[in-house]
N, C-alpha and C positions, 0 to 999 in steps of 0.2 A: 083036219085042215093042214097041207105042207106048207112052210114057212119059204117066203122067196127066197132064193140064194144070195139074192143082194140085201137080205134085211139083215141089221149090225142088233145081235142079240145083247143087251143092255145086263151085266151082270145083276145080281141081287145088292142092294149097297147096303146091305150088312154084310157082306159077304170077304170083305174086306178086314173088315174088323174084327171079324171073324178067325180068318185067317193070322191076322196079326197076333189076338191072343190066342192061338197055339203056339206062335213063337217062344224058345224058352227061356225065362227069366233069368237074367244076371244075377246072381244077391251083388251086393254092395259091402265090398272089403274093407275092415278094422285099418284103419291110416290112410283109407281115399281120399281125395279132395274133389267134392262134390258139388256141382252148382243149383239149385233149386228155386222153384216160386213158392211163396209165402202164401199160405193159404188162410193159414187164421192166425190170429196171437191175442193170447190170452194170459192168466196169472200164471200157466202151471210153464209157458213158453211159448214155440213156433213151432207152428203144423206145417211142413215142407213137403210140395210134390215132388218128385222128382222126374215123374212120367208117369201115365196110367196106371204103371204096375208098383210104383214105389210111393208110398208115404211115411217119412222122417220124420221126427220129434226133436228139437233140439230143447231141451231140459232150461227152466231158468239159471241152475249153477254153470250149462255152459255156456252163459251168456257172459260170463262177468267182466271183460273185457270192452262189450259197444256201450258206450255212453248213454246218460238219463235222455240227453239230444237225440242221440240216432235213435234210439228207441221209439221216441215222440215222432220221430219223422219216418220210420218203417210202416209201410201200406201194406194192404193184402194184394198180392200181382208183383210185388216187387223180388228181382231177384236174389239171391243171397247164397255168396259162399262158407262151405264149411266142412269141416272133415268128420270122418265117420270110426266114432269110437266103441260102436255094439253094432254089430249085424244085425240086421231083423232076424227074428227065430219063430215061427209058428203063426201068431195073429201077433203078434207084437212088431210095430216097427222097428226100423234101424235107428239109432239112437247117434244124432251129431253134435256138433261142436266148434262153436263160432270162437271160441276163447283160441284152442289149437288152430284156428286155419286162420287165426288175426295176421302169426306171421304170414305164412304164403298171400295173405291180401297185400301186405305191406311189401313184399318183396312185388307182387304182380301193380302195386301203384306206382313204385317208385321206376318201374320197367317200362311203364308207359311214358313215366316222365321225361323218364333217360331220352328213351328215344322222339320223343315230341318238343325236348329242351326245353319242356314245362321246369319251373321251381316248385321246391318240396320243403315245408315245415320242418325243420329240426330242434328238439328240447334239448338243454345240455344237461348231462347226467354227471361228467367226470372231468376230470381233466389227466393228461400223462405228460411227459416229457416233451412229447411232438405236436400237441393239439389236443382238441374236447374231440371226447366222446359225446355222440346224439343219437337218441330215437327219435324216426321217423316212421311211423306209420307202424311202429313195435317192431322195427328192427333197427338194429345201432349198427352205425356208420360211424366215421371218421373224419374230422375237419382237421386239416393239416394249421400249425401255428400259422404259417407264412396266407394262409389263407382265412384268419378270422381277421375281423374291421373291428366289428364293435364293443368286442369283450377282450381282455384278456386274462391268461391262464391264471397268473399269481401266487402261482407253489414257487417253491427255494428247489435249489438244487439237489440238497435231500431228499424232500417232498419228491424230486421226479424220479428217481429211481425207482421208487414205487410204483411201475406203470397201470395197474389196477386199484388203484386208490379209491375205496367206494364213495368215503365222504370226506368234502376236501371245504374249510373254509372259505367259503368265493363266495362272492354273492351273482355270479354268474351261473354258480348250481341253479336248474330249471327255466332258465332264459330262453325263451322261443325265438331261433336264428331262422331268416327266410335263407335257403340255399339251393345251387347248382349244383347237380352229380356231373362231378367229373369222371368217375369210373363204376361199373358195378361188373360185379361176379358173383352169381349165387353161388355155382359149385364151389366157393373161395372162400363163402359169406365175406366178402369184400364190399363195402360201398365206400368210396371218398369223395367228399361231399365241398363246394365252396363256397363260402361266405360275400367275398371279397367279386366274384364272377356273378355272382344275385343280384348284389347290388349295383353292379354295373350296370347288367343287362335291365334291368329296372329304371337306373341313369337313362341308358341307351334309348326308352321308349319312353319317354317321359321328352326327355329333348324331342326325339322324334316329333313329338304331341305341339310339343310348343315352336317349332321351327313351323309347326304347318299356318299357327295361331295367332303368333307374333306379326308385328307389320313394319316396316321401315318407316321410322318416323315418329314409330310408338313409345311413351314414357309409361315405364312401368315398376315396380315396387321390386327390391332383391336384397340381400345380408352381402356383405363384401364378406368371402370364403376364405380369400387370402391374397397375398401382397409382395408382388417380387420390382425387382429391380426397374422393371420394363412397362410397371401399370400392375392394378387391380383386378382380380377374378369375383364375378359376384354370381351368386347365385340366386337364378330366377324362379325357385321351384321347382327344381329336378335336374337342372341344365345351367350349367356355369358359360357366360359368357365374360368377353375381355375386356376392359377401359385401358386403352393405351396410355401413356403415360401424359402424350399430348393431348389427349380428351380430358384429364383428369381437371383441369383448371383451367380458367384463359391465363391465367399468371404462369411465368417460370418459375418450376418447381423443380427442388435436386431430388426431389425422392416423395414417390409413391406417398408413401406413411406422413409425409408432411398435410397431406388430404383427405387419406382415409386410412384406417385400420381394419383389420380381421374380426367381423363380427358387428358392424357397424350396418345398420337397415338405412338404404340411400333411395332414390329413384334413380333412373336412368335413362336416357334414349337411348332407342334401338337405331344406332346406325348404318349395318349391314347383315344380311343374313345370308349368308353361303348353305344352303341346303345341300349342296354334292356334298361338302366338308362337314358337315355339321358344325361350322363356326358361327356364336353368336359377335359381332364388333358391338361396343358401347359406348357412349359416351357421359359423361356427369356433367361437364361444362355444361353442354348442351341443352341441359334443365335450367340450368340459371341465363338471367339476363348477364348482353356481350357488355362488353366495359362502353362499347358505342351507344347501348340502349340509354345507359346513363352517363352518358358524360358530360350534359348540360348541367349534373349535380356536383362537378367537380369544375369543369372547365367553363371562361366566357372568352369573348373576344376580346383582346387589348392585354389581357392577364399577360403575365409575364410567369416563367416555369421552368424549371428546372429538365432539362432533356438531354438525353444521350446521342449521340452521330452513329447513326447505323450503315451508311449506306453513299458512297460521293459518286455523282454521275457529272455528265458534262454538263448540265444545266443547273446543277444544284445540289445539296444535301439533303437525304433523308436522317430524319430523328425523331423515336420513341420519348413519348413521356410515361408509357408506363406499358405495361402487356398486352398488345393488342390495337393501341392507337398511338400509330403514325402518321408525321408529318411531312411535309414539304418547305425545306426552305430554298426560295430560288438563289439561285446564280446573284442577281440584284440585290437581294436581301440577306447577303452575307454581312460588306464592308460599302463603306461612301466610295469606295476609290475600286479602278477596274482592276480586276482579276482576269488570269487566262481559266483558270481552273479556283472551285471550290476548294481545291487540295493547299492552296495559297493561303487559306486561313484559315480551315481546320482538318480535323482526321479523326478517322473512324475512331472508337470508344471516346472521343471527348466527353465532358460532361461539360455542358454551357447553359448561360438563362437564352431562354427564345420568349420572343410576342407571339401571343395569337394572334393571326389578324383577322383568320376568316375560320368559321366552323361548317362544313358539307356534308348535312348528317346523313342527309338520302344517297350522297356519293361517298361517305366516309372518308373526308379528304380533308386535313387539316392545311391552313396556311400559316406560318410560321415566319420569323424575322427574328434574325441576328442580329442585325444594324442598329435595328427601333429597340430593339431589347437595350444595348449597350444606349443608344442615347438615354433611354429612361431612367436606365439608373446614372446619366451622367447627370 
């Protein structure tokens, strides 16, 4: 029977695989860096495929480097780097080793970090003249002094001339730093690593989190961080926001630290959030009641009180009895006899007794009398 000329003869599908293994086999070179699937793991190690044609052995001595953890968490299908310390020879595998290829994993982890601006784990091992040494991932890098936070070195001048110092009194020896690679070069073996750029970028998303979170109007829990000339910085949990100095009190205050100190747990209301800027505004007053809330507990009408001249208009003077609440005394309720101007019988900063005559709490609006004052105590 002749076959159509248009029928597609279907090869053998073995025929392929076939093919395949006559192709000729690589062995696997003494110092490769080889990646495989885990086929079994048992006491004596890990059974590694490497491809149909290759089965590896990695011994338990050359394990001694992956943790009692990784080990717990090693599945069969999982892949796994390591380098090749026996060729296979005859019916015998190639014989690998996770211990030798821990470096190259640690330089291939910390190359993805570099490049993803992921943060990488640093242990301190040393210290020299310039900054700690760390391993990361079983390879040691370099944290410059100017770029650790939250350790420091603690050797003498002595001490630093010895820039390989194995064991150094500190109790920073072994400290687990989160850090940023600021450089790496393997052909160099170079890594410099920062501390101080970790925790920033940590800062950095953490605000981020709470600017989204936070609400205008919110009172919420913070540590006052610190205290300059100009207001309080507090920190909300990751993200330090500002208390101007005019937020800090409804009173006039010459200084910050008369209010709060460094390390003091406050509340606060959130009174602006700049999300382009990443600026938190604060306030403390704002938490408490205004001096208006309460000032039926200090003040009545008729009382007589001690106030300052703030302010002289053509109708009259204004004056403070205290921070926050001012009054009105008219034009009429200065003196019994006419005046062109309030400036006729007093001036700014005076301190004089006034009447109350009228309290407007819903308008916040004191009325006040010079005249009724001085008769009463006449």
């Amino acid at each position: 029977m002749l076959l159509d000329s248009t029928e597609i003869v279907e090869p053998n599908p073995g025929m392929a695989e076939l093919l395949d293994s006559m192709e000729p086999v690589r062995s696997l070179q003494r110092g490769e860096f080889v990646t495989g699937v885990v086929m079994r793991i048992d006491e004596e190690g890990i059974l590694v495929s490497m491809s149909q044609k290759h089965e590896c052995m990695i011994p338990i001595w050359e394990m001694r480097s992956m943790s009692s953890e990784a080990r717990t968490e090693l599945t069969v299908g999982d892949d796994i780097l390591a380098m090749v310390v026996k060729s296979e020879g005859g019916d015998s595998p190639a014989i690998l080793s996770l211990d030798k290829a821990h470096d190259e994993m640690g330089w291939r982890i910390m190359d993805k970090a570099f490049k993803e601006g992921e943060q990488v784990q640093g242990k301190v091992l040393r210290f020299n003249r310039g900054g700690a040494i760390v391993d990361v991932e079983g390879v040691q890098g370099f944290v410059p002094l100017s770029q650790l936070v939250t350790i420091t070195s603690n050797i003498s001048d002595d001490q630093a001339d010895q820039a390989d110092i194995e064991t150094q009194n500190n109790d920073s020896i072994g400290q687990i730093l989160d850090l940023k690679i600021l450089e790496l070069d393997r052909s160099r073996n170079r890594a410099i690593l920062s501390e101080r750029n970790a925790l920033q970028q940590l800062r950095d998303a953490k605000k981020e989190k709470l600017l989204e979170e936070l609400k205008e109007g919110d009172i919420v829990p913070g540590k006052v961080s610190g205290v300059s000339n100009f207001g309080a910085f507090v920190d909300l949990g990751g993200a330090d926001g500002l208390v101007h100095i005019s937020e800090l009190s409804w009173e006039t205050i010459d200084s910050p630290e008369d209010v709060v100190k460094a390390g003091d747990s406050i509340n606060v209301y959130i009174l602006k959030l700049d999300k382009e800027n990443k600026r938190i505004s604060l306030s403390l007053r704002r938490t408490q009641p205004t001096p208006w809330d309460t000032i039926h507990e200090r003040y009545q009408e008729g009382q007589v009180v001690e106030a300052t001249i703030t302010k002289l208009t053509d109708f009259g003077a204004f004056a403070r009895l205290e921070n926050g609440i001012e009054g009105l005394v008219h034009i009429s309720e200065l003196t019994d006899t006419i005046i062109k101007h309030p400036s006729d019988v007093v001036s700014e900063g005076d301190v004089t007794s006034l009447k109350i005559l009228k309290i407007e709490l819903d308008r916040k609006r004191l009325g006040l009398s010079l005249k009724q004052a001085t008769q009463s105590e006449e």
